[in-house]
C-alpha positions in Angstrom: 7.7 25.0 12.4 5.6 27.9 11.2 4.7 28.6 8.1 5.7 32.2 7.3 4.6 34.4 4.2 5.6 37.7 2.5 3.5 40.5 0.6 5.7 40.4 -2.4 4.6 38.2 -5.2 5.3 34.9 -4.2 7.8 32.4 -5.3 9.4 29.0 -4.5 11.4 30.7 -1.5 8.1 32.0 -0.1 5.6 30.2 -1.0 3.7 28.3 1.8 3.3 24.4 1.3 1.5 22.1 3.6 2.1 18.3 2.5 -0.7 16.1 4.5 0.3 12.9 5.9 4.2 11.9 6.4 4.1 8.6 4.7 6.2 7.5 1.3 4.4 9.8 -0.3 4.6 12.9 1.8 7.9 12.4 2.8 9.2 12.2 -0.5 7.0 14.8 -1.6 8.6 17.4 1.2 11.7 16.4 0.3 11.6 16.8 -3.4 10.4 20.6 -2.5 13.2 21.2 0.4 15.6 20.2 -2.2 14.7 22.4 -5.0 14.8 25.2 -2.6 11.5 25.5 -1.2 11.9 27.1 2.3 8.4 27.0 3.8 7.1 23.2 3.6 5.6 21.9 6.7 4.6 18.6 7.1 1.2 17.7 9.1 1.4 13.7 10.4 -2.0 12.5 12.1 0.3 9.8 13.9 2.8 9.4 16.4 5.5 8.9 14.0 6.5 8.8 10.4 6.0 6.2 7.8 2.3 5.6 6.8 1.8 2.4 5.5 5.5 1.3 6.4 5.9 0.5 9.9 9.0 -1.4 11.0 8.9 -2.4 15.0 11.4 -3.8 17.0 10.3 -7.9 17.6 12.0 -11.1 18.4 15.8 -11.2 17.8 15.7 -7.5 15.3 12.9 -5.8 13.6 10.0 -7.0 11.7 7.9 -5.2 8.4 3.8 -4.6 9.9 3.4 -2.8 7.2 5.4 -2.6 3.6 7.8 -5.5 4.0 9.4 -5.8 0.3 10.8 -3.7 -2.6 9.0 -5.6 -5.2 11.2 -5.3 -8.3 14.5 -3.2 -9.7 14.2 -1.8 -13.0 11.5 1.0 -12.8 11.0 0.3 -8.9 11.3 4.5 -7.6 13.4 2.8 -3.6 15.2 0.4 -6.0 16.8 2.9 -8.1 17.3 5.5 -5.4 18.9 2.8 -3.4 21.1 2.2 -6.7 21.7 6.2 -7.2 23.1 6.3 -3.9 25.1 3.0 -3.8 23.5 1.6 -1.0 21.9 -1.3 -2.7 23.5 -3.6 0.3 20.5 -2.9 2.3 18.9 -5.6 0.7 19.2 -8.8 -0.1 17.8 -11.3 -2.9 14.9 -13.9 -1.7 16.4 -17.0 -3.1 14.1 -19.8 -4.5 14.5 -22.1 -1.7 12.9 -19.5 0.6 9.6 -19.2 -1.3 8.7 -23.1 -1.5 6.0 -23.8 0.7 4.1 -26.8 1.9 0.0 -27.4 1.7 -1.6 -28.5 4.8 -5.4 -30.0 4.5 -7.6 -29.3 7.8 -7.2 -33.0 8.7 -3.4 -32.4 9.1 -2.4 -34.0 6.0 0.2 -32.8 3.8 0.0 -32.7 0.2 3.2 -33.9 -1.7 5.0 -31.6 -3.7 4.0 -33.8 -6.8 0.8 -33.7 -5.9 0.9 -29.7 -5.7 3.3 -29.8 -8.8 0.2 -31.2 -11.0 -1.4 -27.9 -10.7 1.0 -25.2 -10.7 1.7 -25.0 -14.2 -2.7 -24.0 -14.2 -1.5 -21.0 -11.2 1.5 -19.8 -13.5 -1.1 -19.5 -16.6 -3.4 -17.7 -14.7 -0.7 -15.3 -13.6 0.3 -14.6 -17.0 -3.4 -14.6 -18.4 -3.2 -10.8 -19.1 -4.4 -11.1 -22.7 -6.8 -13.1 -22.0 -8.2 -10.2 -19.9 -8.4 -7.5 -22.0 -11.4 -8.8 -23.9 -13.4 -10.3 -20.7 -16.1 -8.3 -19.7 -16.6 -9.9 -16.4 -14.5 -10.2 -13.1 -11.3 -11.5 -12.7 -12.8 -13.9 -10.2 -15.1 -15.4 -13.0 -12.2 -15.5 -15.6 -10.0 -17.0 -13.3 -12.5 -19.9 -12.2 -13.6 -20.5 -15.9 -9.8 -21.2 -16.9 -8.9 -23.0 -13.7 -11.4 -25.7 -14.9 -11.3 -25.8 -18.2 -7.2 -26.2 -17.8 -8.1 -28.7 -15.1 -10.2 -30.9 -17.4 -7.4 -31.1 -19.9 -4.9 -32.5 -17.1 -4.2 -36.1 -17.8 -2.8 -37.2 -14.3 -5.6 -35.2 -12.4 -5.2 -34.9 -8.4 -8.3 -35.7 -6.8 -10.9 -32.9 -7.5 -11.5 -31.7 -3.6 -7.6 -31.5 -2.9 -7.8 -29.1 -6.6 -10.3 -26.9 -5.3 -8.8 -26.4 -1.9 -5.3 -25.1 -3.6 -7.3 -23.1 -5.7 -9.1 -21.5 -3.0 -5.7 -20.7 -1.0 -4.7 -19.7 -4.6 -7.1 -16.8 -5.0 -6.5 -16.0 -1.0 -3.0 -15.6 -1.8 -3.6 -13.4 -4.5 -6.1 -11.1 -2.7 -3.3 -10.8 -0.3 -1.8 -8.5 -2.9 -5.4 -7.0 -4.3 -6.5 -6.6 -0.5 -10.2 -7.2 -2.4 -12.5 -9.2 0.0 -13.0 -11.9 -3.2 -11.0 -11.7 -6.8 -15.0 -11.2 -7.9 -14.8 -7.8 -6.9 -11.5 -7.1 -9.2 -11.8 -5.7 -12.2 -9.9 -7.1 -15.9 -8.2 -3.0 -15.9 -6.6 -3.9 -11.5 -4.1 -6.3 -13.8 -3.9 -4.8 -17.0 -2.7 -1.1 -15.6 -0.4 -2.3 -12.8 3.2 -2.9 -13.9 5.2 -5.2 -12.4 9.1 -4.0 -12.4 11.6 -6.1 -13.9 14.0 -8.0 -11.8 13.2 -10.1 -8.1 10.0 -8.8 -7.0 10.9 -10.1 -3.4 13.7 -8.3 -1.8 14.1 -8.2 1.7 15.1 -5.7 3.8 18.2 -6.2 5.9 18.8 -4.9 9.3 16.3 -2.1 10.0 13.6 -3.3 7.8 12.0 -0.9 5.3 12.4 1.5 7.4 15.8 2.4 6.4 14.9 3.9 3.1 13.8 6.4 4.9 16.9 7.2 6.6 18.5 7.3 2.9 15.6 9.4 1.8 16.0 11.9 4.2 19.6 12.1 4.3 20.3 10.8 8.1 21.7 8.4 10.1 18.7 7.4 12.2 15.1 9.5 11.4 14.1 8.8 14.6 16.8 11.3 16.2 17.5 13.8 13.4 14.7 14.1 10.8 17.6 15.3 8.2 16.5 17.4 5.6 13.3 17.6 7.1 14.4 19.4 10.3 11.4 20.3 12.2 9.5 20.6 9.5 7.8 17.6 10.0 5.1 17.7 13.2 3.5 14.6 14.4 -0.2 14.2 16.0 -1.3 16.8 13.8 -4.7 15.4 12.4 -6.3 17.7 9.6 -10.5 18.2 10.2 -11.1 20.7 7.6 -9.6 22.1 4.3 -10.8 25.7 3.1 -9.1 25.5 -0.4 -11.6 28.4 -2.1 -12.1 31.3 0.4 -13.6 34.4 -0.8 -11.7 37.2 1.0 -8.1 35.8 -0.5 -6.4 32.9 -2.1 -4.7 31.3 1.0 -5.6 27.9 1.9 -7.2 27.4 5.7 -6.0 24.2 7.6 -7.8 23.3 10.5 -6.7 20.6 13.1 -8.5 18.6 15.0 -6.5 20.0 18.0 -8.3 23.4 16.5 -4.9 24.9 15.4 -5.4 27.2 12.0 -2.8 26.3 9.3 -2.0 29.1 6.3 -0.9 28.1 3.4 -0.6 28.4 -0.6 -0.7 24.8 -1.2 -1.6 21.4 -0.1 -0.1 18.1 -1.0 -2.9 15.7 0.3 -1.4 12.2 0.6 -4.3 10.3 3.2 -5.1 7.2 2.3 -7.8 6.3 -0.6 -10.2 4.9 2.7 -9.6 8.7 4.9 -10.8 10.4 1.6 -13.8 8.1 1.2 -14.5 8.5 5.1 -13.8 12.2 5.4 -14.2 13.7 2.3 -18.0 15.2 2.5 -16.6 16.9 6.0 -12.7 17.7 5.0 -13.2 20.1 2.1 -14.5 23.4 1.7 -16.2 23.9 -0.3 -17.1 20.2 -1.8 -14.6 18.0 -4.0 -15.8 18.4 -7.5 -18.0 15.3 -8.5 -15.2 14.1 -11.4 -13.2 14.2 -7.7 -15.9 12.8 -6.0 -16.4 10.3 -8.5 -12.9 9.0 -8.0 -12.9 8.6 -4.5 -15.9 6.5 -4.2 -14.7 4.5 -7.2 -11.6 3.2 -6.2 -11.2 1.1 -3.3 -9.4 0.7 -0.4 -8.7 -3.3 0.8 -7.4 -5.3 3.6 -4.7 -7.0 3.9 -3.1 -7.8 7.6 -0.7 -10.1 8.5 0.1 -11.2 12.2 4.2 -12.6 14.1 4.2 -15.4 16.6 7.3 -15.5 18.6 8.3 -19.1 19.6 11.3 -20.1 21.9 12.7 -21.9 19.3 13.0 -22.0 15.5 9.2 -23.3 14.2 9.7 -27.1 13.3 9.8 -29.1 10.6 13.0 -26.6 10.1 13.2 -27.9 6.5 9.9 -25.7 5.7 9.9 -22.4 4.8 6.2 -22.1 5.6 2.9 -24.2 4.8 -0.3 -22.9 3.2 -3.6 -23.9 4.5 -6.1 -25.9 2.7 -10.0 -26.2 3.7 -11.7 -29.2 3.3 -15.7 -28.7 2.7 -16.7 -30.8 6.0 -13.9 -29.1 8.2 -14.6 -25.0 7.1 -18.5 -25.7 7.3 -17.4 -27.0 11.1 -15.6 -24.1 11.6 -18.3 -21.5 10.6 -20.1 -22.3 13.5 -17.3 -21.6 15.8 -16.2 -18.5 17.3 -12.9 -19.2 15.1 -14.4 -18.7 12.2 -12.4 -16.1 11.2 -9.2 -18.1 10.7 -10.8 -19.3 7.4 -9.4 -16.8 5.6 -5.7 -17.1 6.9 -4.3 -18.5 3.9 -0.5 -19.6 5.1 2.4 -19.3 7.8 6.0 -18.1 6.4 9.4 -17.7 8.0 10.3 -14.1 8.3 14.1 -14.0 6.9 16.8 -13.3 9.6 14.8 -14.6 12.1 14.4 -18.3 12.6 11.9 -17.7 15.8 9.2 -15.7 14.4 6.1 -17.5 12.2 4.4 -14.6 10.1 0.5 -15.9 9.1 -1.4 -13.7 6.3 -5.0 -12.8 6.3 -7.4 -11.2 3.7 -11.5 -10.2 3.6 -13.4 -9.1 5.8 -12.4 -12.1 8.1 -9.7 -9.7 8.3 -11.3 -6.8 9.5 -12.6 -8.7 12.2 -9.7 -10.2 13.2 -8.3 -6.8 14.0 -11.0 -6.6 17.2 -9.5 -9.4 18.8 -7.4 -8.9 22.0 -4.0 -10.9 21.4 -1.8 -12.1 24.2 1.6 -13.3 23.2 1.6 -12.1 19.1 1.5 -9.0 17.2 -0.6 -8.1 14.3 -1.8 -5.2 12.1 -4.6 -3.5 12.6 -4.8 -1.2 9.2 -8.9 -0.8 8.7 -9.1 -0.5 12.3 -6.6 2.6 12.5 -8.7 5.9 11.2 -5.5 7.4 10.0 -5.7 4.5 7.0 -8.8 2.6 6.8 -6.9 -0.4 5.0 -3.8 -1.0 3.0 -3.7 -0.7 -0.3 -6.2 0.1 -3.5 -7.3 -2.1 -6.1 -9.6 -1.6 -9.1 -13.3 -2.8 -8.9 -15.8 -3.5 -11.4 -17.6 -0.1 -10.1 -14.7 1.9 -11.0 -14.6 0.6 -14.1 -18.7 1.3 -14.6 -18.0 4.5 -13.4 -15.1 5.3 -16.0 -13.2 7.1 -13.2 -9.1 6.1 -12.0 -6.0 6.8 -10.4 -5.8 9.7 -13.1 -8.8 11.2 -11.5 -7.9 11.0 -8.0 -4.3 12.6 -8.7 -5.8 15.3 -10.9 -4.9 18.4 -8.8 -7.6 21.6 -7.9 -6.9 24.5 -10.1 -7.8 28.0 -9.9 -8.3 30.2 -13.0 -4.4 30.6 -14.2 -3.9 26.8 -13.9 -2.3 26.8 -10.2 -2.0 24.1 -8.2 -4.2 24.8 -4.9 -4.9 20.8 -3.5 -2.9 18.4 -5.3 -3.5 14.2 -4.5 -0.6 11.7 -3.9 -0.2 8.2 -2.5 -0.2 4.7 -4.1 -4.3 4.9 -5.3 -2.9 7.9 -7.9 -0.3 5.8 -9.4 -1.9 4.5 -12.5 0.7 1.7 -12.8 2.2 1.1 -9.3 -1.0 1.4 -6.9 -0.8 -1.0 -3.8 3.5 -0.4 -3.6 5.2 1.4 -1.5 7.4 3.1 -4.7 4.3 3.7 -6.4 3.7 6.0 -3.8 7.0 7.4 -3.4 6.8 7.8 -7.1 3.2 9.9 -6.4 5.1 12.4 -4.3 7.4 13.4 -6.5 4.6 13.8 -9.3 3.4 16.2 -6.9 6.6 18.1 -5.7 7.6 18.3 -9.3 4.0 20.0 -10.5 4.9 23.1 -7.8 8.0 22.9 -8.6 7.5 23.3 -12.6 4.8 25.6 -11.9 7.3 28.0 -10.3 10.1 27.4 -12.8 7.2 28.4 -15.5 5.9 31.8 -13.5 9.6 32.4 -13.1 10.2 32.2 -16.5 7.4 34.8 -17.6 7.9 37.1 -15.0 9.8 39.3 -16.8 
């Protein structure tokens, strides 16, 4: 759809907006704007389809999450409370606890009681909910967390043997990076768990049917996105891969867009969603003139991890059929073994879980930069995400280091929108790295876009206002 301008002064109905990227963030940016009456949004998707970092794919007996796979919470969760508005809350479904009880498997094929895994989850729960403890520590969570594990181990009465203790806690901090996407917790800073929010209520609820996927289809106002975009229309065009971004030109105030297909995009605005790793990859070459350094600054600051996750598909339901899934533990003689094998990559696949609704698949987790390597292999018979690999993301979610913090820069930074010289919004920044509370979620960057739709949008009510 072209965009399309006027030589009167311009206002919501006429003003040109081009929202970069058609993931959470875009989409529900667009649609914020189409809403309040904004006529002349265009959307510009590098991929083949819609959904950034949600990407639900038709595998085994229904669909299956590659990318976003939960809505983690209720209560202040942006897709939970939409869901609720629109009394559709039956799309998902409460993980029960049953589901979420998982074996430990050593290396040598043993398998650790539950009492013997009991002994130390009451250290794992503390650690969790150490968050006090954090905001005086000067050092990285990885160093906080390892000083307490210990110190809380040495007070245990009935100890479990001290190699079996460090192998849970190593699948521990694995599990946890799954949800940092940091190579190594000593890389995160104290401020990653102190700003990030949790929402109240089950912070594991599973998609039902079409998989995230058809929050989408609510978002958008449709019966299936993938035939009728909604209230999108046409707006949305797909394999449209923004080079360059001339936000201050000289002879006027538009905004030039160039593809990489060489097409010229006009407009008054841009929403730039990319991910946190495009901006760090691109950024030098993407903007016209440079980012400012406080911009800059933000960009290199925060970063982008990697967190993939890959399906088997068996013939029948995994056995023991009593276990939900098993986490894997490392002993010292076996992982040093493994090192020196072409496998060595698999010591960073922390566990193997049941994917709900569908007794056939096995979904195993990986984190690091074991990951990224893992994402060069050629599979045969499973799927698995490739997210650092792709250039359209560059990994999957952000996380705050120790540099960010030593740099004194954040989300706030890297949402702060360019200006001009009567305070109007030229590039603004969404997606989950802005969210100061819920980076690395799929609301917190649904949440971004409206931020962003609703800064034009009060910009224009403002101008509006004065115009007289």
């Amino acid at each position: 759809m072209a965009l399309v301008t006027s030589p009167l002064r311009k206002t919501s109905q006429t003003v040109r907006v081009a929202v970069i990227g058609c993931g959470c963030s875009g989409m529900a940016a667009a649609v914020r704007l189409v809403e309040a009456g904004f006529r002349n949004v265009l959307v510009l998707e590098a991929e083949n389809r819609i959904g950034g970092r949600v990407q639900t794919v038709t595998f085994g007996d229904s669909v299956a999450d590659l990318g976003a796979q939960w809505c983690h919470g209720e209560n202040g969760n942006a897709i939970y409370e939409t869901l609720r508005n629109e009394n559709r809350l039956d799309l998902l479904e409460h993980t029960d606890e049953k589901s979420t009880s998982f074996k430990c498997v050593r290396s040598n094929k043993e398998v650790l009681s539950d009492n013997e895994v009991l002994k130390l989850n009451h250290i794992f729960t503390k650690l969790m909910n150490s968050e006090d403890d954090l905001h005086s520590y000067e050092g990285s969570v990885g160093a906080k967390y390892t000083d307490m594990f210990w110190n809380e181990f040495a007070k245990l009465a009935d100890k479990p043997d001290r190699a079996v203790a460090r192998e849970l806690f190593e699948n521990w901090k694995k599990n946890q990076l799954s949800g940092d996407a940091a190579d190594t917790l000593f890389d995160v800073a104290p401020t990653d768990k102190i700003e990030f929010w949790d929402c109240e209520g089950d912070n594991m609820l599973h998609w039902k049917d079409n998989g995230f996927h058809s929050f989408f289809n609510l978002l958008l106002k449709t019966k299936n996105y993938k035939t009728d975009m909604g209230l999108l229309g046409q707006r949305v065009q797909l394999n449209q891969r923004v080079k360059y971004i001339e936000w201050q030109r000289e002879c006027n105030n538009e905004i030039k867009i160039t593809l990489d297909s060489g097409k010229i995009i006009m407009a008054d605005h841009v929403i730039c969603t990319v991910s946190l790793g495009v901006l760090q990859e691109n950024h030098e070459i993407m903007f016209y003139p440079s980012l400012p350094l406080w911009k800059i600054r933000a960009i290199n600051g925060l970063k982008l991890g990697i967190a993939n996750k890959f399906l088997f598909e068996f013939e029948k339901p995994f056995e023991p059929l009593d276990w939900n899934g098993f986490f894997c533990l490392w002993r010292d003689e076996d992982i040093q073994a493994l090192r020196d094998t072409e496998k060595f990559w698999l010591e960073s696949v922390f566990g193997f879980f049941r994917v709900k609704a569908q007794p056939r698949l096995l979904q195993g987790w990986i984190i690091g930069s074991h990951a990224r390597y893992m994402e060069t292999l050629k599979p045969t018979k499973f799927i698995r995400t490739q997210w650092h690999s792709n250039r359209n993301f560059r990994g999957t979610y952000s996380f705050r280091s120790l540099r960010t913090d030593e740099l004194r820069t954040g989300a706030w930074d890297l949402a702060a929108p360019l200006i001009d010289q009567e305070g109007k919004p030229i590039v603004q920044f969404a997606g989950e790295a802005t969210n100061r509370h819920h980076f690395a979620t799929a609301h917190g960057a649904t949440e971004s876009g409206w931020r962003e739709a609703d800064r034009l949008i009060n910009y224009y009510q403002r101008r509006n206002a004065t115009k007289f």
